[in-house]
Every structure is written in C-alpha cells, then in structure tokens.
C-alpha positions as CSV (number, residue, x, y, z in Angstrom):
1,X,-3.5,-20.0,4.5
2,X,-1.3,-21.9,1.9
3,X,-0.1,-25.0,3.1
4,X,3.5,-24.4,2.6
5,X,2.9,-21.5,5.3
6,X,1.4,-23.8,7.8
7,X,4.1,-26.6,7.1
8,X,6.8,-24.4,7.9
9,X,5.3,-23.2,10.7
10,X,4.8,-26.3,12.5
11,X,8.5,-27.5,11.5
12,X,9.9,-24.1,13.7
13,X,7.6,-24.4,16.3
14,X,8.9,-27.9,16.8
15,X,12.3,-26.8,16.1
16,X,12.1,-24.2,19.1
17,X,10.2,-26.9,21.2
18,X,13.5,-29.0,20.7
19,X,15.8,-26.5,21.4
20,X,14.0,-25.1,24.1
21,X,13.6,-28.8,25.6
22,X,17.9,-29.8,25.1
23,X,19.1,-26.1,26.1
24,X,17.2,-25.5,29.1
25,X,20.5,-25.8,31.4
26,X,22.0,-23.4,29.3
27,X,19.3,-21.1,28.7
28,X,19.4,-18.1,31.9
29,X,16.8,-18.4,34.4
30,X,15.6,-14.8,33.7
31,X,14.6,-16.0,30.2
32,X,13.9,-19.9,30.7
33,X,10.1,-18.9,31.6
34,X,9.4,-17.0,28.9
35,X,10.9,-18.8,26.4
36,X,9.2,-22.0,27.4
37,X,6.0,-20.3,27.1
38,X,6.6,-18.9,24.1
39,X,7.6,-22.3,22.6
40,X,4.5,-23.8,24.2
41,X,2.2,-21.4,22.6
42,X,3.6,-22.3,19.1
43,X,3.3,-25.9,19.6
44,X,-0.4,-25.3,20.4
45,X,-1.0,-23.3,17.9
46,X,0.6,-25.6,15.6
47,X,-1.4,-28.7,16.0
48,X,-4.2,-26.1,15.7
49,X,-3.2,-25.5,12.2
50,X,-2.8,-29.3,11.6
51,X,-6.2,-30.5,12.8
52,X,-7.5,-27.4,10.6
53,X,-5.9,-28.6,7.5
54,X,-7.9,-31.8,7.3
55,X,-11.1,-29.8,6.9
56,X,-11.5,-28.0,3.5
C-alpha cells in the first residue's frame, strides 16, 4: 500500500472521528450508533496502518 493511500486514510478516519465526536447532538439517534461504530472501526484500523508503516 503506497503511503500516500495510508496517509489519507488516517486524515478521514480522524476527520469522521471529529465530526462524529462535535455532531453527536445533531446527529439522529437512529443513526448515532452506527455511525459511531463505523468511525470507531476506521480509527482502529488506522493506527493499524500506522504501526504497520514503521516495519518495511
């Protein structure tokens, strides 16, 4: 995976984290669940990627 990929990755998995995190009164409860999870998922699969990129 080029490193470009996994950088912009981890910026828009942190960038929905964020949202997530300063919209959640806004967000409707029927989707609040979901969404967090979702976000969640990407934020663990981003510092995946980053503790894989410091071994070659």
């Amino acid at each position: 995976m080029n490193s470009s990929d996994v950088t912009i990755f981890v910026i828009v998995a942190f960038a929905l984290a964020l949202i997530v995190l300063m919209s959640r009164n806004n967000i409707p409860p029927k989707f609040k669940r979901g969404l967090a999870l979702f976000s969640l998922i990407m934020v663990v699969v981003a510092f995946i990627l980053i503790i894989m990129s410091f071994f070659p």
